[in-house]
C-alpha positions as CSV (number, residue, x, y, z in Angstrom):
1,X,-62.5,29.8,48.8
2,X,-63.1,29.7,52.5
3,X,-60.6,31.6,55.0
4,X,-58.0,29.0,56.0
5,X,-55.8,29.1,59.0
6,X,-52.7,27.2,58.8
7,X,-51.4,26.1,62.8
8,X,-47.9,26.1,64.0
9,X,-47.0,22.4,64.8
10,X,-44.3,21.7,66.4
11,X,-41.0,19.4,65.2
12,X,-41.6,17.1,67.6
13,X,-45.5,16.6,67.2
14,X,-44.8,16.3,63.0
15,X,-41.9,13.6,63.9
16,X,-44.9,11.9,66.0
17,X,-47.2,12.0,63.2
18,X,-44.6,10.5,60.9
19,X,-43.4,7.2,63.5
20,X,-47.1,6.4,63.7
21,X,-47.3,6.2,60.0
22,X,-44.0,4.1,59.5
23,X,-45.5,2.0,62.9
24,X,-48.8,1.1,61.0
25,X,-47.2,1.3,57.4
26,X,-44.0,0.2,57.0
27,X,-43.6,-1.8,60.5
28,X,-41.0,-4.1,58.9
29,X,-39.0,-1.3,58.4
30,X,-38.0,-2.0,54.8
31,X,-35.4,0.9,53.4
32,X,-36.4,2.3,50.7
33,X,-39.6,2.9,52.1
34,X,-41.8,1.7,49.5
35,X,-43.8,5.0,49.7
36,X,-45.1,4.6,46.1
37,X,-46.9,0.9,47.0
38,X,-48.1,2.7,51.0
39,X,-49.9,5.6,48.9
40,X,-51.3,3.5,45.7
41,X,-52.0,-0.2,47.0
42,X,-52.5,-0.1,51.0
43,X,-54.0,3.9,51.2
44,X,-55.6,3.0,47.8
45,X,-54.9,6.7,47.0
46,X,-54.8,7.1,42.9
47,X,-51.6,8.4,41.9
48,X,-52.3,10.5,38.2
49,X,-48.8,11.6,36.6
50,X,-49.9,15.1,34.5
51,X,-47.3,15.7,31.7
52,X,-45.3,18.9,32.1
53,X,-46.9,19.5,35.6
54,X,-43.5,21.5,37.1
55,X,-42.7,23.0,33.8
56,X,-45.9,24.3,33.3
57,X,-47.3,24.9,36.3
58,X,-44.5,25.2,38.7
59,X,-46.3,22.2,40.8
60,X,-44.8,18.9,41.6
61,X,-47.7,17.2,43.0
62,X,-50.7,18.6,44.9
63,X,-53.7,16.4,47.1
64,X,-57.2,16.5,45.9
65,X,-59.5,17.6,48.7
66,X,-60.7,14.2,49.6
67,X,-57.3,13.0,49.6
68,X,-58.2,10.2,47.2
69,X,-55.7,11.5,44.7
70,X,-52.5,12.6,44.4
71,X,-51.2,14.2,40.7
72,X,-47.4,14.1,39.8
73,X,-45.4,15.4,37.5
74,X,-45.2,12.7,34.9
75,X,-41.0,13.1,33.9
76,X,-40.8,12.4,37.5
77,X,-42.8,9.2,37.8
78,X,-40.7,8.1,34.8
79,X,-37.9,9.8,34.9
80,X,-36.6,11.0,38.2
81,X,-37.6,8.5,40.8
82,X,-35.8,10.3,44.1
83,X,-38.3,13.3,43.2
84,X,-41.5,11.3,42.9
85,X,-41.0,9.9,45.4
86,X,-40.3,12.7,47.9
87,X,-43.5,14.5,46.5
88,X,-45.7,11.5,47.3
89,X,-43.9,12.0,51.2
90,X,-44.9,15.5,50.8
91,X,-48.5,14.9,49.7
92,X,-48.4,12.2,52.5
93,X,-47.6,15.0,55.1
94,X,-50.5,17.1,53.6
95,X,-53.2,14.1,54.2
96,X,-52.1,13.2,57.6
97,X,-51.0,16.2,59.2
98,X,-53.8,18.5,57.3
99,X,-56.6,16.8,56.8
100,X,-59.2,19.2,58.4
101,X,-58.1,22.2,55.9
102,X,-58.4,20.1,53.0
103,X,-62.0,19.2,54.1
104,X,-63.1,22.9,54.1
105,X,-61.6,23.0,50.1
106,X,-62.4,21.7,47.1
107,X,-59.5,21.0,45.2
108,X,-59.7,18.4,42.0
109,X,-57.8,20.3,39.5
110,X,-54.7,22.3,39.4
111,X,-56.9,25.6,38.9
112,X,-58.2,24.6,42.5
113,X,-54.7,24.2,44.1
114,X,-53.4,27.4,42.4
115,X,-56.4,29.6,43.4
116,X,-55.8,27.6,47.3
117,X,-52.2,28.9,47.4
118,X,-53.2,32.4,45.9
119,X,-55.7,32.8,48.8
120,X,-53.3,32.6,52.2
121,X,-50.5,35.0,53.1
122,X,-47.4,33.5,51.5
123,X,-46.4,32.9,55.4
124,X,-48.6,30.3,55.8
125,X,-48.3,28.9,52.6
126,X,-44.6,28.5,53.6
127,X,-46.0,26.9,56.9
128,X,-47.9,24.2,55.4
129,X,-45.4,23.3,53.0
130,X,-42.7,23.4,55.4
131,X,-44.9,20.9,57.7
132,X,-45.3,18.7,54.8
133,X,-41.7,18.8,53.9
134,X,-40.2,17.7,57.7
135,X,-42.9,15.0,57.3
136,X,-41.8,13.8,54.3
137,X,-37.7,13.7,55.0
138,X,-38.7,11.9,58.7
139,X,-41.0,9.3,56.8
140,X,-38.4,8.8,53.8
141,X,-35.6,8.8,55.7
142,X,-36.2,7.3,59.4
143,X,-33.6,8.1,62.0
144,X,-33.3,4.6,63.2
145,X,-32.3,3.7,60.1
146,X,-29.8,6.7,59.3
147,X,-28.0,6.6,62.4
148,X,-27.5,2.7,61.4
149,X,-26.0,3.4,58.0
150,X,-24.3,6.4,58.6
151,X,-22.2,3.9,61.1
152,X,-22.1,1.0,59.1
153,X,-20.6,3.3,55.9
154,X,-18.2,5.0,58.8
155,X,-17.0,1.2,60.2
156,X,-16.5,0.1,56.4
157,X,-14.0,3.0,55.8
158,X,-12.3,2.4,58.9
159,X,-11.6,-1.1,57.7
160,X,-10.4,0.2,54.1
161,X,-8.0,1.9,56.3
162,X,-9.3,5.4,55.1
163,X,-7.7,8.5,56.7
164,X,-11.1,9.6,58.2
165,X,-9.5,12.5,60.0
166,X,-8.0,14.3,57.5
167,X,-11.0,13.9,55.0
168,X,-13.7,14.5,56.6
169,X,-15.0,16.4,53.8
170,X,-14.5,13.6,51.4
171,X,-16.0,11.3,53.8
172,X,-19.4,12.8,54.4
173,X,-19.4,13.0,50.1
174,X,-19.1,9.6,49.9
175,X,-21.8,9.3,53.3
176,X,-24.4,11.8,51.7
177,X,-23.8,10.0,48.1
178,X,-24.4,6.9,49.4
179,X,-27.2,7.3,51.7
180,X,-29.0,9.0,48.9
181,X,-28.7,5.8,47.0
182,X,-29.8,3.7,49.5
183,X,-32.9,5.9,50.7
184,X,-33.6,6.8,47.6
185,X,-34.1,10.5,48.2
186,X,-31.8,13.9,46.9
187,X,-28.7,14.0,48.7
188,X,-30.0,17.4,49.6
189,X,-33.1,15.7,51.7
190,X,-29.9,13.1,53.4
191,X,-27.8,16.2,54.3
192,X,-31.1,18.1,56.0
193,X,-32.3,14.8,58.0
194,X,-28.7,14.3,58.8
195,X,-28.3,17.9,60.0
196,X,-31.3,17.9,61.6
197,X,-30.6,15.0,63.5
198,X,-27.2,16.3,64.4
199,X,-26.0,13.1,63.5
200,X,-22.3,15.1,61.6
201,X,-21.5,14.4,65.6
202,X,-20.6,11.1,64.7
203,X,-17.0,12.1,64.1
C-alpha cells in the first residue's frame, strides 16, 4: 500500500466542489436530489449492495479505485433509503474531491479498503472522511433550497397561528422532522447543514 497523504481542504473549497456538481448534475434543482439516478445512470458508476456490509464489516459503502463502483450495504438499499442515499453522497465526495489518492490504490474489495484505512494515522482517516461527509450534506441538502423551506414551513405556522415564540423548541422538531422528509436525509444531516449554515437565525 503506497504512503498516502491526505490534504486539508478548506469549507469553502469542498462547498465549491459540491455547487459545481449540483450546476452540471442536478441544474434543475429537483429536491430530493436524485443522487441514486446522478451516480448509476448519468456517472454510469455500478452501484453493488453487499449483504450485511455494516454488520459485518463496520462499512457502509466504500469506492473502488477506479471509481467505477460504489458497494452498499444492501438493508440500506432496501431498507433504509435516507442512509443509502447519504453514503452514495459520501462516496460522491470521495470521487470528486479525491480522485488523485484513489489512483495511487487499488481498492476492489473490502479487504482493499480495510487494509487502506489500516495504513494512515487515524487523523487523516478522520480527514478524508470528514471531507467526504461536508460534501455529501452540501450536495444532499443545498442551501438554496434549505433556506427556502425552512421559511416556507416558518410562514405556514405563522398562518396556523402557532405560538412560534414560546415553542421554539417544538418548532425546529417539526422544521428538522420535516426537512428530513423532504430531503430525504437523517434529521441528524438537516440539523448539521442547518447549523452549519447558521440558518436557527431565522427566528
Amino acid at each position: 500500500m503506497p504512503s498516502i497523504r491526505i490534504e486539508y481542504l478548506k469549507y469553502e473549497l469542498i462547498e465549491k466542489n459540491a455547487n459545481e456538481f449540483l450546476k452540471r448534475y442536478n441544474p434543475q434543482r429537483k429536491i430530493p436530489v436524485p443522487i441514486e439516478n446522478i451516480i448509476e445512470i448519468t456517472l454510469k458508476i455500478k452501484i453493488i449492495p453487499v449483504p450485511d456490509l455494516r454488520k459485518i464489516h463496520q462499512i457502509d459503502g466504500y469506492t473502488s479505485h477506479n471509481r467505477k463502483e460504489i458497494t452498499v450495504d444492501q438493508l440500506d438499499l432496501e431498507k433504509i433509503p435516507n442512509r443509502y442515499r447519504f453514503t452514495l453522497g459520501h462516496e460522491a465526495g470521495h470521487i470528486f474531491l479525491h480522485r488523485d489518492i484513489f489512483e495511487e490504490l487499488t481498492i476492489n474489495t473490502i479487504s482493499d479498503w480495510k487494509e487502506f484505512v489500516s495504513s494512515i494515522p487515524e487523523k487523516d482517516y478522520s480527514r478524508l472522511e470528514y471531507q467526504a461527509y461536508c460534501f455529501a450534506g452540501l450536495v444532499l441538502v443545498p442551501k438554496l433550497e434549505l433556506s427556502k423551506e425552512i421559511h416556507t414551513l416558518h410562514n405556514l405556522l405563522i398562518a396556523k397561528n402557532f405560538d412560534i415564540e414560546s415553542n421554539k423548541d417544538l418548532v425546529w422538531e417539526i422544521i428538522y422532522e420535516g426537512l428530513a422528509t423532504k430531503f430525504m436525509v437523517s434529521k441528524d444531516v438537516i440539523m448539521k447543514r442547518i447549523q452549519k449554515e447558521n440558518l436557527q437565525e431565522i427566528f
